[in-house]
C-alpha positions in Angstrom: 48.4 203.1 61.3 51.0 202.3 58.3 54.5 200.5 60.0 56.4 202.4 57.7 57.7 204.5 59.8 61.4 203.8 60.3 64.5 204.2 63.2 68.0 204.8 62.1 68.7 200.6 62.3 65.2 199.5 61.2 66.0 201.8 58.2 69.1 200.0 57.0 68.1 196.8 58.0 64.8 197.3 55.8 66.7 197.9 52.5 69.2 194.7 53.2 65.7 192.9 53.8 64.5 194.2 50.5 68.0 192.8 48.4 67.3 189.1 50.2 63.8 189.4 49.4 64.1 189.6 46.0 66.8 186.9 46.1 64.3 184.1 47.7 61.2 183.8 45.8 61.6 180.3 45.0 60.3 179.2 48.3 57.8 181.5 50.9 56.3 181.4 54.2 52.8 179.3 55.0 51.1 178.3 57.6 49.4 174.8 57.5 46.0 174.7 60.0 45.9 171.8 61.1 42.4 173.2 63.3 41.9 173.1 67.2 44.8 171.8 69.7 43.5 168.4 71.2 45.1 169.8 74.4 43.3 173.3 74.4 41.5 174.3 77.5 37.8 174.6 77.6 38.0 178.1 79.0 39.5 181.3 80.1 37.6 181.7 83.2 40.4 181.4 85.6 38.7 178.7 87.3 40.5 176.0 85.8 44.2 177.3 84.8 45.9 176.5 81.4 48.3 174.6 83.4 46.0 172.2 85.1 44.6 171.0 81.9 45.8 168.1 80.4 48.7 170.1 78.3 52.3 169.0 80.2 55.4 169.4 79.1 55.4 166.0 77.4 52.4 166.6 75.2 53.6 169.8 73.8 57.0 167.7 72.2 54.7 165.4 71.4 53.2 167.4 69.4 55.7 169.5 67.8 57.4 166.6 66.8 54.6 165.3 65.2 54.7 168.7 63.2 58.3 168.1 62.7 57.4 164.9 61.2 54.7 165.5 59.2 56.9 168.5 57.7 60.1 166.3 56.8 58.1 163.9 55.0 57.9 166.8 52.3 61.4 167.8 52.5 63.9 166.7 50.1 66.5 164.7 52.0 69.4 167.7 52.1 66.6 169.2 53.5 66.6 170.1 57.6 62.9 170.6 59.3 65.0 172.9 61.7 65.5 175.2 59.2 62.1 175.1 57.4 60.3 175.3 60.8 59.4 178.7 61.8 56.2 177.7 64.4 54.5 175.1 66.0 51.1 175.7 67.3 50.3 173.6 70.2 48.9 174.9 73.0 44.9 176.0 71.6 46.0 176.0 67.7 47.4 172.8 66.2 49.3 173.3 62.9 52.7 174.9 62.0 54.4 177.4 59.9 57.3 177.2 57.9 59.0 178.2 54.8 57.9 176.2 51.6 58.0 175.9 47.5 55.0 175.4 45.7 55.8 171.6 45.0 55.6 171.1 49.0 52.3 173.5 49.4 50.6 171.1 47.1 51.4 167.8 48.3 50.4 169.1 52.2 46.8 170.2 50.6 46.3 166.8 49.9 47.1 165.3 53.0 43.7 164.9 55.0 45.0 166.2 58.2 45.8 169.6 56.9 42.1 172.3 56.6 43.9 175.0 54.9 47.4 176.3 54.0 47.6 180.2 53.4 50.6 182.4 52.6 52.1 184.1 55.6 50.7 187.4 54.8 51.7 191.0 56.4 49.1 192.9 58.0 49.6 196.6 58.7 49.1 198.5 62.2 45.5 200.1 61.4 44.1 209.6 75.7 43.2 212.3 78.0 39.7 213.3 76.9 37.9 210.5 75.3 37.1 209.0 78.2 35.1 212.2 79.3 33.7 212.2 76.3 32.2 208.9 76.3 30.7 210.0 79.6 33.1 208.4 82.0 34.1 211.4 83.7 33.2 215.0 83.9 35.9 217.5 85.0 38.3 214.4 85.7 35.9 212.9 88.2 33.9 209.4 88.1 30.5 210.2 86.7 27.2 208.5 88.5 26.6 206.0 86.6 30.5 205.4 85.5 31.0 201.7 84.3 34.3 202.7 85.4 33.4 203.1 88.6 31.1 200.1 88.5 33.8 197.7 87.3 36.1 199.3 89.9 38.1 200.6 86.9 38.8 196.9 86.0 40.4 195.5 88.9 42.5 192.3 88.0 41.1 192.1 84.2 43.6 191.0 82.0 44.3 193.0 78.4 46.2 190.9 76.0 47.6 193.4 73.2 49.2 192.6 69.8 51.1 195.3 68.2 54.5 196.6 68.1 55.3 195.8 71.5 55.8 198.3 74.9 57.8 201.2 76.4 57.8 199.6 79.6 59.6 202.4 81.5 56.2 205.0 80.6 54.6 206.1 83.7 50.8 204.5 82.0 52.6 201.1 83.0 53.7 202.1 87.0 52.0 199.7 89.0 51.8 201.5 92.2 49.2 200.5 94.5 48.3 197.5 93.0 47.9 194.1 94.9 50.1 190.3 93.6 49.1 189.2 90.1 45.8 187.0 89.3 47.1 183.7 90.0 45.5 182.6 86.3 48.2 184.6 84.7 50.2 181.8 83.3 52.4 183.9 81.1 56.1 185.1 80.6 58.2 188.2 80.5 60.6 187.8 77.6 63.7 190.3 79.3 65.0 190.7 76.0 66.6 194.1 75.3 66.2 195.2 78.8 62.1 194.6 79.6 60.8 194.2 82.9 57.3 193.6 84.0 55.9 194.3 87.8 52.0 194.4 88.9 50.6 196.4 86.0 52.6 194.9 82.8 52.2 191.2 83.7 53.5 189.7 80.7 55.7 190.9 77.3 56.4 188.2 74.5 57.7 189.0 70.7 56.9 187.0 67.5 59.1 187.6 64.7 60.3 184.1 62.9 57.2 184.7 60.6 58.5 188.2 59.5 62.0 186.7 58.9 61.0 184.2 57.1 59.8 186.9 54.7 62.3 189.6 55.1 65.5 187.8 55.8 67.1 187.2 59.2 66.5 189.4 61.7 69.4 191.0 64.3 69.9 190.1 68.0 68.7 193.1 68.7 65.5 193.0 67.7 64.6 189.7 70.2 62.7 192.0 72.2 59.0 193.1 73.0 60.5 196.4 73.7 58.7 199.1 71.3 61.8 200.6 69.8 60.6 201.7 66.0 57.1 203.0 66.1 55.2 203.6 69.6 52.0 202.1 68.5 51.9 199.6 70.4 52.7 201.3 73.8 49.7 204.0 72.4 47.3 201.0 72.1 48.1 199.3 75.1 47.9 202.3 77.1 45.0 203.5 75.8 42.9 200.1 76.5 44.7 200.0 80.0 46.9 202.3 80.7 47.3 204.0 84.7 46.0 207.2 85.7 49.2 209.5 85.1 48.6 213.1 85.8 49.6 216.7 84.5 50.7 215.1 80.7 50.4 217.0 77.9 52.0 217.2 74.1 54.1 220.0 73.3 52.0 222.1 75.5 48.3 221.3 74.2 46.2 218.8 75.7 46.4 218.8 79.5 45.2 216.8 81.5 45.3 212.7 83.0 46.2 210.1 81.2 44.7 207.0 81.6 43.5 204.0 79.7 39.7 202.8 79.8 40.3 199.8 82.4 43.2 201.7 84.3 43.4 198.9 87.0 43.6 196.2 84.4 47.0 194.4 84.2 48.3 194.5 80.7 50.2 191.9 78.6 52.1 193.1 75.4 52.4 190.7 72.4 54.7 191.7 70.0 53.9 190.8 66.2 54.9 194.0 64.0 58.4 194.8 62.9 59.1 198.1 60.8 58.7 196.9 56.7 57.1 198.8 54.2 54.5 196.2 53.6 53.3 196.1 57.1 55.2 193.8 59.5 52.7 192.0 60.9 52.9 188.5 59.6 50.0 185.6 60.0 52.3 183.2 61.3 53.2 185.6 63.8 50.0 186.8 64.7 49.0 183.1 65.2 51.7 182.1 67.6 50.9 185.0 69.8 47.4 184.1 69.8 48.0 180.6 71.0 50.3 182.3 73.5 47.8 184.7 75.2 44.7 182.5 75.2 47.0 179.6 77.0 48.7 182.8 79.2 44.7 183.4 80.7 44.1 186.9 79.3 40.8 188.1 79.6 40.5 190.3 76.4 42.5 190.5 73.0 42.5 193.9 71.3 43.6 193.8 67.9 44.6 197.3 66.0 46.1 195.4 63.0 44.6 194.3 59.5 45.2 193.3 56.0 44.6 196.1 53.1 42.4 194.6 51.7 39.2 192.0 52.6 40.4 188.8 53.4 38.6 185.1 53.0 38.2 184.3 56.8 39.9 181.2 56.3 42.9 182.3 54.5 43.3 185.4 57.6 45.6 184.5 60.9 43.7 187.4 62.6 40.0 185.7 61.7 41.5 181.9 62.3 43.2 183.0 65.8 40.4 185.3 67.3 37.4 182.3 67.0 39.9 180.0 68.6 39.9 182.6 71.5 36.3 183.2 71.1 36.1 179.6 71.6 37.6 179.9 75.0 35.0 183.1 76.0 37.6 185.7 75.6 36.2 188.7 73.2 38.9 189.9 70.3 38.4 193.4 69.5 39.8 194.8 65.9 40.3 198.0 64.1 38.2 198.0 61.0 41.1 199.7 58.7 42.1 203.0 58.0 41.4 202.6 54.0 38.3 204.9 53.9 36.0 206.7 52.4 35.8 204.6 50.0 32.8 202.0 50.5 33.9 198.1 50.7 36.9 199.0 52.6 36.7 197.8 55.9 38.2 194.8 57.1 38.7 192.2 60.1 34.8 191.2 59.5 34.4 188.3 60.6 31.2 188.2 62.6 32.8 186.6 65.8 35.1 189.9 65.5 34.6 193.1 67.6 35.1 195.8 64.6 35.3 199.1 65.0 35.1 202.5 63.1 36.8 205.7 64.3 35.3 209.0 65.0 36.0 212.6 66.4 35.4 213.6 69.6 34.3 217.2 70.7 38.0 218.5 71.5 39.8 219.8 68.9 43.6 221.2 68.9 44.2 224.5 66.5 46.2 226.8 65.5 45.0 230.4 63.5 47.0 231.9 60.6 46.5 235.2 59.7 47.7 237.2 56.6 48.5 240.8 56.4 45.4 241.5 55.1 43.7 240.7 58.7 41.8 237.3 57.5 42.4 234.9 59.4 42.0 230.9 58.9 41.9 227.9 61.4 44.4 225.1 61.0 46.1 221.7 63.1 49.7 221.8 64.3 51.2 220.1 66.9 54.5 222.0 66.6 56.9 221.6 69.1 58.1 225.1 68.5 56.3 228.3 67.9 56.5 231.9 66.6 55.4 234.6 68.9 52.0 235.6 69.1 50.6 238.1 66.6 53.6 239.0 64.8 54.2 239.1 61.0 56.5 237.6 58.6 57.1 237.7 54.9 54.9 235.0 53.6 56.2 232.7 50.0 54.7 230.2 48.0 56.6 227.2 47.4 56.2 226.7 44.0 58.0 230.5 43.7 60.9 229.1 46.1 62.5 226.6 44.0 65.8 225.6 43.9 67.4 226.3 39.8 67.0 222.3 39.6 63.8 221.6 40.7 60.3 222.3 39.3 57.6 224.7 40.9 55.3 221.6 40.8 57.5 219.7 42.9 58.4 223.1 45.1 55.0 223.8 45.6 54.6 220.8 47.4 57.5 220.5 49.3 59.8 217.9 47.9 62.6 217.0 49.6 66.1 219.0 48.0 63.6 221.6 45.9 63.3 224.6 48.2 66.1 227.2 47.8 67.2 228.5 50.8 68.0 232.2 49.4 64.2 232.2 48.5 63.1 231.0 51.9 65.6 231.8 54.5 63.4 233.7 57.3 59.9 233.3 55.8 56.8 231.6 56.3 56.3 229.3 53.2 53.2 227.7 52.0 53.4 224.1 50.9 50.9 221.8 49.4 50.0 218.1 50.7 50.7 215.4 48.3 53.4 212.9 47.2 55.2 213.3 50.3 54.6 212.8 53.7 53.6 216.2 56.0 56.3 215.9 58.5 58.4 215.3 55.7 57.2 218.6 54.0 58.0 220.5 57.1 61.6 219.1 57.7 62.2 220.4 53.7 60.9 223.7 55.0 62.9 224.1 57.9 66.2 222.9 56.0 65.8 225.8 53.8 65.5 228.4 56.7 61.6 228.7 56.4 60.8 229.9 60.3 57.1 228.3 59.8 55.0 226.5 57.3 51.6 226.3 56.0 50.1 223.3 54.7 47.1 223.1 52.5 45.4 220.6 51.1 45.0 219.7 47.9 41.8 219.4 46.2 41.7 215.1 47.1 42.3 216.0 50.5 39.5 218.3 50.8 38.7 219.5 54.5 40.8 216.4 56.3 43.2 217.8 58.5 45.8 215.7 61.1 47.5 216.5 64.1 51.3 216.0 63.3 54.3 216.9 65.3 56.1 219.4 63.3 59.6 220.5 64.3 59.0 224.5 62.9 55.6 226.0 64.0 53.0 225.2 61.1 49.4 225.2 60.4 47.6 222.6 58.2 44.8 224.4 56.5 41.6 222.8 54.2 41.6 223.1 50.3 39.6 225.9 50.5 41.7 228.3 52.7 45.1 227.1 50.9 43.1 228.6 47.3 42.4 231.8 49.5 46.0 232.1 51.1 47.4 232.0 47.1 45.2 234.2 45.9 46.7 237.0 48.7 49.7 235.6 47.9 49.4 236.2 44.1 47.5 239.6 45.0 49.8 241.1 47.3 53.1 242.8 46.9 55.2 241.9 50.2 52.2 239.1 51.5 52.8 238.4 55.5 51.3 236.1 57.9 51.6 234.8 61.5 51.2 231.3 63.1 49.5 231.3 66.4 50.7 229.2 69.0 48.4 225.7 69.4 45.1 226.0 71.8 42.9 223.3 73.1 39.2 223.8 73.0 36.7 221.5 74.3 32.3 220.9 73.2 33.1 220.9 69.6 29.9 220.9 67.8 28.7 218.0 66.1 30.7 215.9 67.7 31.3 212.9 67.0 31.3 213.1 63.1 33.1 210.1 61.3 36.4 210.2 60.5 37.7 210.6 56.8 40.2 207.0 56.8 37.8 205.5 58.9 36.9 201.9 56.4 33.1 201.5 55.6 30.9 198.8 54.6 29.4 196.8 53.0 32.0 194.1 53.6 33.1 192.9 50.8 33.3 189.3 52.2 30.1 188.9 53.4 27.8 191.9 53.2 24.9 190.1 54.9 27.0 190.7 58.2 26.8 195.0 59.1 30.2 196.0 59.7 32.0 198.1 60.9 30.1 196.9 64.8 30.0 200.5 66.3 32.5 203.3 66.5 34.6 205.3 69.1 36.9 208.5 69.3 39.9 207.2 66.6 41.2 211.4 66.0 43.6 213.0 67.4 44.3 210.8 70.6 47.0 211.4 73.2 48.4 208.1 74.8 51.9 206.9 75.8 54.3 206.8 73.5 58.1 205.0 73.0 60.9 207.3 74.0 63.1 204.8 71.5 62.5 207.3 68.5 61.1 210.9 67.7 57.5 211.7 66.8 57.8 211.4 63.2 59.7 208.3 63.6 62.5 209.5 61.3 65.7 208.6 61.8 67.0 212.9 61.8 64.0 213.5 64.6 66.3 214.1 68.2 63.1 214.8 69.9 61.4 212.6 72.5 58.4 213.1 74.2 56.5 210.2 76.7 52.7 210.7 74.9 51.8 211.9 71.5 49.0 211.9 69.6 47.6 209.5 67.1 44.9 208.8 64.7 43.2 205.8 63.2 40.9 202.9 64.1 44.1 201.3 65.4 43.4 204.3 68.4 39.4 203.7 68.8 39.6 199.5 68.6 41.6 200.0 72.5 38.7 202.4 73.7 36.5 199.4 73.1 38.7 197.0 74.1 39.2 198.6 77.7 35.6 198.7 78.1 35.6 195.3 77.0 37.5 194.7 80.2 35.3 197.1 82.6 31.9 194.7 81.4 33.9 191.0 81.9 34.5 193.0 85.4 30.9 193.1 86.2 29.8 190.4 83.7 32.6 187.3 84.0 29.4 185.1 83.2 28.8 187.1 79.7 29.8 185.8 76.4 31.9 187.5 74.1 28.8 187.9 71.9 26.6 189.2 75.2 29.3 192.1 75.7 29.2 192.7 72.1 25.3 193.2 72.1 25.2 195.4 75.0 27.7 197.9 73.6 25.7 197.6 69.9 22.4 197.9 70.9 22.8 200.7 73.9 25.0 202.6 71.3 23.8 205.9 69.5 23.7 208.0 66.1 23.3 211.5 67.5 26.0 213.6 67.9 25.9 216.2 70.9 23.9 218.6 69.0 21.2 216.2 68.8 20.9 215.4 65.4 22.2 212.5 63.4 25.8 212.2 63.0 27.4 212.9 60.0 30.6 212.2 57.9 34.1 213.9 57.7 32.3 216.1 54.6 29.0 217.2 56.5 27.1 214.5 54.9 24.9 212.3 57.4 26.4 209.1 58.2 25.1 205.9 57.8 25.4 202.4 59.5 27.9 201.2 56.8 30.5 204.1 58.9 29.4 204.1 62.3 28.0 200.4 62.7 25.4 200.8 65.6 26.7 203.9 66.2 29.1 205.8 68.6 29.6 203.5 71.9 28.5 204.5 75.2 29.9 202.4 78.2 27.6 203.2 81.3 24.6 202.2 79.5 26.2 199.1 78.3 26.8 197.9 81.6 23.1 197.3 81.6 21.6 196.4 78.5 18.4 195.0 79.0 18.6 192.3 76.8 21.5 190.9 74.1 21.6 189.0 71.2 23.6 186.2 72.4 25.6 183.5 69.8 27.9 180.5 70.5 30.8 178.8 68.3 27.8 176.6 66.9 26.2 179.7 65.7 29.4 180.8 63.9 29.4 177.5 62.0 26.0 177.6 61.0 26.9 181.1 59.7 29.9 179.9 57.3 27.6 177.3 56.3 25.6 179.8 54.4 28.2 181.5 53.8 29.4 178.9 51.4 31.6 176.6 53.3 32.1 173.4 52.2 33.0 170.4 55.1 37.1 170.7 54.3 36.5 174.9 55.0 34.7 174.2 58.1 37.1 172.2 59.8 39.1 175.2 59.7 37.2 176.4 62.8 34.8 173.7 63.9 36.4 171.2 66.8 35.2 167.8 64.7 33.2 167.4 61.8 30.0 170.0 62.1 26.9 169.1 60.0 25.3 172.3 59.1 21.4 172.4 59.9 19.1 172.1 57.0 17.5 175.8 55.5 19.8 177.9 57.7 20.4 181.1 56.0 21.8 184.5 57.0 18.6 185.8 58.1 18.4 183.3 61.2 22.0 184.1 62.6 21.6 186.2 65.9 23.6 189.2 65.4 22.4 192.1 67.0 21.7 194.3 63.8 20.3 193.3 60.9 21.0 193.1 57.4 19.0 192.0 54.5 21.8 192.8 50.8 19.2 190.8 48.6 15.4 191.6 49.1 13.5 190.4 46.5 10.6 189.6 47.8 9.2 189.1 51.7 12.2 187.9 53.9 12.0 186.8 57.8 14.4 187.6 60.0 14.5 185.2 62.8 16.6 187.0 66.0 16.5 185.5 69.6 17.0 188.0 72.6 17.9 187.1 76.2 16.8 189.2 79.6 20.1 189.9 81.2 18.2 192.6 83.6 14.9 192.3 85.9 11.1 190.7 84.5 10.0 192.7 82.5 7.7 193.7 79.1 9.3 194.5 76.1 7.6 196.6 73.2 9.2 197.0 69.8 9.0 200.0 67.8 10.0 200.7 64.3 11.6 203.0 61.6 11.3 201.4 58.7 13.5 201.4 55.6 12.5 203.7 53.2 10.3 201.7 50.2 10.6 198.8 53.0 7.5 197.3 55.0 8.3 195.9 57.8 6.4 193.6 60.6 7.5 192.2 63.9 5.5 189.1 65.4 5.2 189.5 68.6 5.3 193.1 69.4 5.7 192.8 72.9 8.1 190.2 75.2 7.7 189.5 78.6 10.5 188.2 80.4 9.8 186.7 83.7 13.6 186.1 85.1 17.0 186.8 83.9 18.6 184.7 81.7 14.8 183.5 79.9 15.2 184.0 75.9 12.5 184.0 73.5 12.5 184.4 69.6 10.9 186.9 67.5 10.4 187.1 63.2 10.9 190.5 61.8 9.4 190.4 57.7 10.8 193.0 55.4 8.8 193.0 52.0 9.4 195.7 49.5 6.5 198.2 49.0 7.3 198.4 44.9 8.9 196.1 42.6 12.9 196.8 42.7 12.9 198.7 45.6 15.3 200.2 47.1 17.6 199.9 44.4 20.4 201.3 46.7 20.8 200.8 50.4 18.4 201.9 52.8 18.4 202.9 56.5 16.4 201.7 59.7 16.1 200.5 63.1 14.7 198.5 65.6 14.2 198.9 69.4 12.7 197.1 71.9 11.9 199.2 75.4 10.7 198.8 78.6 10.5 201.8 79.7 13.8 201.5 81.1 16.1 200.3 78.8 16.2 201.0 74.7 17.8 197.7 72.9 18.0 199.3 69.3 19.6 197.5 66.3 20.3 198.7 62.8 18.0 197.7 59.6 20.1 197.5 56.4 18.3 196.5 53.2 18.7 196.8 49.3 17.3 195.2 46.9 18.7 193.2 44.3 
């Protein structure tokens, strides 16, 4: 989700932001990485606590003055550190962030305790069914073979969330019934602008020197975790952990429980967004509340934030911060960017990341239009008003509604000031998407006296079609039925048409399908690395929401409502992230690559009509959407076997990817040698992807037996044009925990072939369990 989205006082403050900006380019914000804190602890498993390690109070100003002094060294004399300094990373990070000119930038690269200095980039914000969906529940009660149920709903787990901060007050936060707080919880609540914590929101901290060191100074006001200016935070955080609150609904439609996937996790809000129009998220930020919550003792980090384009993992706070918490077992999960269709597009890909894709899931919210002429077309509203059922009014087309000093072009799609309320006054008017936002569109609409509105989409938009929260009851219709609508419109004297109120229906078929913004692959940043990882339901959930500001987050919008819908990857990365939480439950002994695998290779490709799952458009999806496919938590819980990794894996991995020694200190501990020959195809992800067959290439993957003994098999869909062997066929594992190695040959049948990507897969079975993993190839 975009942060441009604004309240009455982050609207004003954003345009004096915008004057300072442009009045301070001499010097900008960096961060200099200094690499890992010598006082970091070794791990988050609550055995030891952060506070028992050899970090005191003494240490930390030890340290920071050490940054203070490295820092004034480069300062010109007039100069004050105090004022430069925006962080200092100490507790698992050592480094600092501060505001610099390009003089200073360069004389720090040369000193040999700094790895890297990047610019403090801004990154950009990328329910009541899903969880029955994904099999959790049916009918609101605990399936079988629930994980939920298995994991006793996450008990105690702790869910570290950086966004836009929390609604504390929502009812997904109450923390009735639940016992003290895990003494490993070493955080803070900051109370600024009114925030309290209890059982269920352990801990709430906010970032922000990074994103005034950019923006200009920020006011008192905004010293607060409290999610005040945009309500995606207190979505995401709810949706990865939120408690069972019953009987919700949004304007009417979706009924039922809200609940998040670990509902008895405890949940700790890290505030790093602040409303800009270039995203509000800043590195330096970003960092600092990484070192927070890995030295707090969370158990998970969900990440629904990202840069707009690929980012070098060395020059990207989210990257840098998620392997030092990697480092210390705790799994970081990441949206992979709502920048699609387009292929390249996603982002956070580093292979130590959790990425994930966003899809539908089989409940859909609609609306009908129908015209005088009795046909009737199916549309999306979320209107918080509507017209009565079945009844008739005069229906106009924008572009014939315009105001003496606007254009029909810019009538016809709604700008604001170009409908004329004479024209409109009492009608339904049809409106086209583009150039504006919708909401906006409909708030043009109902200021001209239009009683309802119907969007359709222009011919970019195609079939895509969003849930918004329209003030005047509307309908957003495809391309397709807009052209129809005009051509009654154009054929018909007096034309007419009525809005039906919004209905929810459930075991929408094929579901899931991708969704449309959903970023694909091949990463632009390393395509020998499959991303996104998997996908989950990103469309059209309902979690809590900030009663600070309306809906459309406008600063005009009275309304208020405690859950809304969203959409984007920014929604599906928390579905994984609570059941992230459910397998540490179960697992606490699993690595952050372990969890990874069981989810990946348990997940499927089939939607619930039983064929392959296909794309917004009715294409068939491939791996480069959907990863390993659409997640499915109770057989995840018992995988078989995973593909297992450690930090020394990584490093091998940014060896061949190029790293130089001065790169790799970036996330190595000390100096790392990389091992002789290693290449892409021997690093043990758990689907695998060949972008340069030329000739015969082996694939080296190593597999550990987290269940019973037992005899694997391996079976095989090739690539297409691809030949493709697996020595040895079978596995036999005689306890859990034994790992063996097998070598997986691709060789191209003809010369050049493929020329474009191609599709496979690989599973190992026995009998019991199915441990599939994706085969990309293309030739180059």
């Amino acid at each position: 989700m975009r942060l441009s989205m604004f309240s009455p006082l982050s609207l004003s403050i954003l345009l004096l932001y915008m004057f300072q900006t442009q009045n301070c380019a001499a010097k900008k914000s960096y961060i200099v990485y200094m690499g890992e804190s010598s006082f970091s602890p070794s791990s988050s498993s609550g055995e030891k606590s952060f506070s028992e390690s050899s970090l005191t109070t003494l240490d930390v100003k030890a340290m920071t003055k050490s940054h203070f002094d490295m820092l004034g060294t480069y300062l010109d004399s007039k100069e004050k550190v105090e004022d430069q300094m925006l962080y200092s990373y100490t507790r698992c990070i050592n480094g600092f962030a501060a505001v610099l000119d390009e003089s200073q930038v360069a004389a720090l690269n040369d000193n040999p305790g700094v790895v890297s200095i990047f610019e403090n980039k801004e990154n950009r914000m990328y329910t009541t069914h899903s969880w029955d969906f994904l099999g959790f529940e049916k009918n609101g009660v605990p399936s079988l073979y629930s994980l939920q149920k298995k994991a006793n709903f996450g008990e105690d787990i702790i869910i570290g969330n950086l966004d836009s901060g929390v609604w504390p007050e929502s009812k997904s936060f109450n923390d009735e019934g639940m016992g003290p707080v895990p003494s490993k919880w070493k955080g803070t609540c900051d109370d600024g602008g009114g925030v309290t914590c209890n059982k269920k929101l352990i801990g709430a901290r906010y970032f922000n020197k990074g994103f005034a060191a950019n923006n200009g100074p920020v006011p008192e006001e905004w010293n607060t975790a409290r999610d005040d200016a945009s309500g995606h935070g207190t979505h995401t955080l709810s949706t990865a952990g939120g408690s069972y609150v019953p009987g919700i609904n949004v304007y009417g439609v979706g009924n039922g429980t809200a609940k998040g996937g670990a509902p008895k996790a405890r949940v700790a809000t890290y505030k790093v967004c602040w409303p800009s129009a270039n995203g509000g998220c800043t590195d330096a930020d970003i960092l600092a509340a990484y070192d927070a919550a890995i030295s707090d003792g969370v158990d998970v980090i969900s990440v629904s934030l990202g840069s707009d384009e690929p980012i070098q993992f060395y020059e990207d706070g989210i990257s840098i911060g998620s392997l030092h918490a990697i480092k210390k077992g705790i799994p970081v999960i990441a949206a992979g960017g709502n920048n699609g269709p387009s292929d390249g597009s996603i982002t956070n890909g580093a292979p130590w990341l959790f990425t994930i894709g966003a899809s539908t899931m089989d409940r859909e919210i609609f609306t009908t239009v129908t015209l005088g002429d009795k046909k009737l077309f199916k549309g999306k509203t979320l209107a918080s008003k509507n017209l009565p059922d079945g009844k008739l009014y005069p229906l106009i087309n924008g572009a014939e509604a315009a105001l003496a000093e606007a254009t029909p072009r810019d009538a016809q799609l709604c700008l604001d000031g170009t409908l004329d309320p004479n024209k409109v006054s009492g009608k339904i008017i049809l409106c086209l998407r583009g150039q504006s936002p919708r909401l906006l569109k409909g708030y043009e609409a109902e200021r001209a006296g239009a009683v309802g509105m119907i969007l359709a989409n222009d011919i970019i938009s195609g079939d895509e079609l969003y849930l918004e929260a329209y003030e005047l009851p509307s309908a957003h219709i495809t391309y397709a039925d807009g052209e129809s609508v005009m051509d009654y419109i154009k054929a018909t004297r007096n034309p007419t048409a009525s809005i039906s109120p919004a209905i929810t229906n459930f075991g929408v078929k094929p579901s899931p399908a991708m969704a449309k913004f959903s970023s694909r692959g091949p990463s632009k940043i390393e395509p020998a690395v499959l991303k996104p990882d998997v996908t989950a339901p990103g469309v059209d959930v309902i979690a809590a929401f900030t009663e600070a500001i309306g809906p459309s987050r406008r600063p005009f919008d009275k309304r208020r409502t405690p859950y809304m819908v969203m959409s984007g990857t920014s929604m599906s990365c928390p579905h994984v992230s609570g059941i992230v939480g459910l397998l540490r439950a179960i697992h606490p002994d699993w690595s952050p690559a372990a969890l990874k695998s069981a989810i990946m290779t348990t997940a499927k490709t089939k939607s619930n009509n039983k064929k392959r799952m296909l794309d917004y458009d009715g294409q068939l999806a491939t791996p480069f959407m959907y990863g390993a496919g659409q997640v499915q938590p109770n057989l995840a819980a018992d995988p078989g076997l995973v593909y297992d990794t450690n930090v020394n894996d990584y490093l091998s991995f940014l060896c061949a990817h190029g790293y130089n020694k001065t790169l790799l200190n970036a996330f190595s501990d000390g100096p790392y040698t990389c091992p002789e020959n290693f290449s892409f195809a021997d690093f043990n992800y758990p689907s695998i992807t060949v972008p340069d067959l030329k000739g015969p290439v082996t694939v080296t993957r190593r597999v550990k037996n987290v269940g019973a003994p037992g005899t694997y098999t391996v079976s095989i869909k090739a690539p297409a044009k691809v030949s493709v062997v697996v020595e040895p066929s079978s596995l036999e594992f005689k306890q859990a925990g034994e790992e063996q190695l097998f070598k997986l040959t691709l060789k191209p049948i003809m010369d050049g072939m493929p020329k474009d990507y191609e599709f496979g897969h690989l599973t190992w079975s026995d009998g019991l369990h199915r441990v599939k993993s994706p085969l990309v190839v293309k030739h180059v």
